[in-house]
C-alpha positions in Angstrom: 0.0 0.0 0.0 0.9 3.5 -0.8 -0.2 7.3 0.2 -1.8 8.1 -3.1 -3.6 4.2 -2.8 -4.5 5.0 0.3 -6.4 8.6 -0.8 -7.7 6.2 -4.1 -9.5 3.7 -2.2 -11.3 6.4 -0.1 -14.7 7.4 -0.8 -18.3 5.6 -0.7 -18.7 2.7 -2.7 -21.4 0.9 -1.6 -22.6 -1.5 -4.7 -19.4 -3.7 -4.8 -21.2 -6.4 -2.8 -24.7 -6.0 -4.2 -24.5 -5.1 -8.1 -28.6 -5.1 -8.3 -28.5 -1.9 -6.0 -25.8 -0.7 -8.5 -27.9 -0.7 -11.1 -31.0 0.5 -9.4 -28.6 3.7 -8.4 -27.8 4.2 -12.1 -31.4 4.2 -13.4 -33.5 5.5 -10.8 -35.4 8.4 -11.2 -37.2 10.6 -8.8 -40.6 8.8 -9.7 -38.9 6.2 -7.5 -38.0 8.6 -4.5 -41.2 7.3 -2.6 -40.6 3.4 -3.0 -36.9 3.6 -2.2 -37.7 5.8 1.3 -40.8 3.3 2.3 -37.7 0.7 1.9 -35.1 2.8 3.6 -38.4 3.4 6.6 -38.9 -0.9 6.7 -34.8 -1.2 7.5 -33.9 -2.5 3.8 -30.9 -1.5 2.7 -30.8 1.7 4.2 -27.1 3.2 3.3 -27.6 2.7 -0.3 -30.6 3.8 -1.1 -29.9 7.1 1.2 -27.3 7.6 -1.2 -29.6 7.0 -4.2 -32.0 9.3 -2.7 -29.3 11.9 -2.5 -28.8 11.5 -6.1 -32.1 11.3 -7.5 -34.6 12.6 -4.9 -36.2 16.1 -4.9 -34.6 19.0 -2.3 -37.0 18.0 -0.1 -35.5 14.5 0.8 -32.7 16.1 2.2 -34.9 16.1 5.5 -35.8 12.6 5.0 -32.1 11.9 4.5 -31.1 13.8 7.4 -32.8 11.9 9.8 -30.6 9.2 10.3 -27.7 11.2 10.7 -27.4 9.3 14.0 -27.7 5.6 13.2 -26.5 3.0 15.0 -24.8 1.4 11.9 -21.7 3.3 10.8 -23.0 2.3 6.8 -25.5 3.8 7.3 -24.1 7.4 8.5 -21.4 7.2 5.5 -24.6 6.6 3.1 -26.2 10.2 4.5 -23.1 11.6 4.3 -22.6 10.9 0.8 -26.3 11.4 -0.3 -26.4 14.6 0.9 -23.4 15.6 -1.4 -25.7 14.8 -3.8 -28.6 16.6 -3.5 -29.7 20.4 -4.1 -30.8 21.5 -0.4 -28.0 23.5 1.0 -29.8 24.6 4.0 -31.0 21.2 5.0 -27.8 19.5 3.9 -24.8 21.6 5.5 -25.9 21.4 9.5 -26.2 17.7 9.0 -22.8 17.2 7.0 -21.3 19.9 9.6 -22.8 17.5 12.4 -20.9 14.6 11.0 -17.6 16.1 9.9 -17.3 16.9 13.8 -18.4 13.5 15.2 -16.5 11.1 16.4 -12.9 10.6 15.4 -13.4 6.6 15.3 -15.9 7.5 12.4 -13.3 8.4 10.1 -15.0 7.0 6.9 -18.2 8.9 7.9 -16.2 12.4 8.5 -14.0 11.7 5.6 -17.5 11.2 3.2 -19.0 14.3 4.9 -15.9 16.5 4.0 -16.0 15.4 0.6 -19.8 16.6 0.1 -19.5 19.7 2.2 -16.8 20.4 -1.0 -19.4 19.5 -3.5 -21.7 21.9 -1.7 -19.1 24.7 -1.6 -18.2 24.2 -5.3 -22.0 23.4 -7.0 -23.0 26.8 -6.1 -20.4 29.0 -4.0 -21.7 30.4 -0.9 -19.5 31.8 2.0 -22.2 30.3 4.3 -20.8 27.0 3.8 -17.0 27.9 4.0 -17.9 29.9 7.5 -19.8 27.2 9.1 -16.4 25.0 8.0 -14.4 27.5 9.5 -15.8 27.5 12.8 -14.8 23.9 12.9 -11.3 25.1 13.0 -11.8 25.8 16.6 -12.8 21.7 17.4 -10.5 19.8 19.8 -10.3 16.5 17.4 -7.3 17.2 15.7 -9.1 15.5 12.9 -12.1 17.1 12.7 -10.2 20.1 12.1 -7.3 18.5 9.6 -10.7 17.8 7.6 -12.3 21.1 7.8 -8.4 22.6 6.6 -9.0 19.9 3.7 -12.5 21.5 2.4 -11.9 25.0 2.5 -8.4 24.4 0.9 -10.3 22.3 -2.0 -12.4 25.2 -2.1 -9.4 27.6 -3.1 -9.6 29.1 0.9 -5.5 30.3 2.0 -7.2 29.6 5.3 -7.5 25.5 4.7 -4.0 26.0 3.1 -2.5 28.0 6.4 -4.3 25.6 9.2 -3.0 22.7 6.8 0.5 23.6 6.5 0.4 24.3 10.6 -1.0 21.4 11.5 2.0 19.3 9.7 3.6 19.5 13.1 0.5 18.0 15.1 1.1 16.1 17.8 -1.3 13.7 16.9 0.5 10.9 13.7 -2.8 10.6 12.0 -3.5 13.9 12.5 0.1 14.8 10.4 -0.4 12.6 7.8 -3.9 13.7 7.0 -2.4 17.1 6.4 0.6 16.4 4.6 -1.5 13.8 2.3 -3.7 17.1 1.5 -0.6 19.0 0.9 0.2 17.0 -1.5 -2.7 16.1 -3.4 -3.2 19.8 -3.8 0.2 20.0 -4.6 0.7 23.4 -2.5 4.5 24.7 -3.6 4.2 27.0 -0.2 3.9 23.5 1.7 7.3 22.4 0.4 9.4 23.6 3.7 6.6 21.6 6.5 6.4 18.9 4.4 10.2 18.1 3.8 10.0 18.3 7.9 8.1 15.4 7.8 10.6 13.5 6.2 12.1 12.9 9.3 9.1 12.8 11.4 8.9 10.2 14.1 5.7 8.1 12.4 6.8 6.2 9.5 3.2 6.3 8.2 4.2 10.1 7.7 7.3 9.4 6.5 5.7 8.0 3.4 3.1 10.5 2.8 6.1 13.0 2.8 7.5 11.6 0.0 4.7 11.2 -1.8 3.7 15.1 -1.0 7.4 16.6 -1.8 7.1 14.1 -5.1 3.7 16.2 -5.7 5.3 19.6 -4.8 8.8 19.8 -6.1 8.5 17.9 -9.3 11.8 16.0 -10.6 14.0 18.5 -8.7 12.6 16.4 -5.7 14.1 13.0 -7.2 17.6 13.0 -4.8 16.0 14.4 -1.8 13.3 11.4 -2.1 15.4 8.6 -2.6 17.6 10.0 0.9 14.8 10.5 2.5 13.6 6.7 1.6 16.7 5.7 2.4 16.8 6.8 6.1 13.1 6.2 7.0 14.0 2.2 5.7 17.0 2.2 8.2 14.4 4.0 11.1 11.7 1.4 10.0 14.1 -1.4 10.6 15.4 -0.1 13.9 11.7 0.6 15.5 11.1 -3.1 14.5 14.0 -4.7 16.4 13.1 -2.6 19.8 10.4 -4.8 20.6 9.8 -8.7 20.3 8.2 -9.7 17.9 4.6 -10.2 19.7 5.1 -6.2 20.7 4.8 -5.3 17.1 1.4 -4.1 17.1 2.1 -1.5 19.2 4.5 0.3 17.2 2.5 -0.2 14.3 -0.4 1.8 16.2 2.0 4.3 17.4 4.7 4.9 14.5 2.7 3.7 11.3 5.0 0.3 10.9 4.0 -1.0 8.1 1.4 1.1 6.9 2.8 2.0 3.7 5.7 -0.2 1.9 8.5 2.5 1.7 9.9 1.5 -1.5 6.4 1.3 -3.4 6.1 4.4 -1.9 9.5 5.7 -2.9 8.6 4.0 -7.0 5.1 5.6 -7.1 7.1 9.2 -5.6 9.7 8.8 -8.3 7.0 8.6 -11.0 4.4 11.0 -9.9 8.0 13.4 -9.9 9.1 12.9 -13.3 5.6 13.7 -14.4 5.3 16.8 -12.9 9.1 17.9 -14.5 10.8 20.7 -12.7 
């Protein structure tokens, strides 16, 4: 596994398991708003079609939708997350998505999905309401919560995502670091390039990796000899967290430092390439 993997595998996909749905989300129409809700109301499949609804309800779903912002099942949440990315209902829409984005940090696919519709919101018809209810989540304890807020108003073109992002590279939460350095680099923010190549010696491994991959996004092929050092030393780190504890103790530097997260030389091969694309 690699950083850029990693953001590629994110996102609600909920058919892979049930292709019938799939195709019931592709050619659904609002005539079918009605059914799919009675189904969502008798506890059938309820994360799908919330996110079919999303796509092909009327504004006024968005209430419907909203309404099981709180349920139990954590498929469920993601599927009104991503549904109400969907549909056109701003001022039903935002509070809930705000509600999720600053739940609980152990729903990370749920505020990950909510931060990625709050930026469909922002961009489908640009409103500072959105980006100031955002900002206010700047001001959350979770670290993440607020890594994730920095990640839609910077997708939104705000400095102030970029700024919160850049400072937040030196978190004291890992996860929290690498969240922001992976947004770094997938917008590819040149004024990043200084916190990021920080991170190359940072003490998680996990952001280690998602350095590389950032400074690959960042500085281009002028990168290329700083990222193959950097690889170099975070290999020789990797190895040396390893053999300071037994093997049965392993887990618990994975949890702590990111071992084995990412593989560093996949990482350093996809960093090379995404480089040499980019030119200097």
């Amino acid at each position: 596994m690699t950083p850029a993997e990693t953001l590629g595998a994110r996102g609600y996909a909920p058919f892979c398991a049930i292709s019938v749905l799939g195709t019931i989300h592709q050619l659904a129409d609002a005539s079918h708003s009605k059914d799919m809700a009675d189904l969502v109301t008798a506890g059938r499949w309820r994360g799908e079609l919330l996110f079919t609804l999303g796509k092909i309800g009327p504004p006024r779903y968005a209430n419907f939708i909203g309404k099981y912002r709180d349920d139990p099942d954590e498929q469920v949440r993601t599927g009104v997350a991503a549904g109400l990315g969907l549909i056109d209902n701003e001022p039903v829409a935002v509070p809930v998505l705000i509600h999720l984005l600053a739940g609980n940090d152990k729903d990370f696919p749920v505020k990950w999905e909510a931060a990625r519709s709050l930026v469909a919101v922002a961009k489908r018809r640009p409103s500072e309401g959105v980006r100031r209810r955002v900002v206010e989540l700047l001001r959350e304890p979770s670290g993440m919560t607020v890594v994730l807020a920095a990640r839609v108003l910077a997708a939104t073109g705000d400095a102030r995502g970029f700024e919160k992002l850049r400072e937040l590279t030196s978190h004291a939460e890992r996860r929290v670091r690498e969240e922001a350095v992976l947004a770094l680099g997938e917008f590819a923010d040149a004024a990043a390039r200084e916190a990021v190549t920080r991170r190359l010696k940072d003490d998680s491994v996990a952001v280690r990796a998602s350095a590389l991959y950032a400074l690959a996004r960042i500085g281009g092929a002028q990168a290329v000899s700083t990222l193959r050092q950097a690889t170099v030393e975070a290999l020789a780190y990797e190895r040396q967290l390893r053999a300071r504890v037994a093997p049965d103790k392993q887990e618990a530097i994975k949890e702590q430092y990111g071992v084995g997260d990412y593989d560093l030389r996949e990482t350093l091969q996809e960093a090379m390439a995404l480089a040499q694309a980019k030119g200097h």
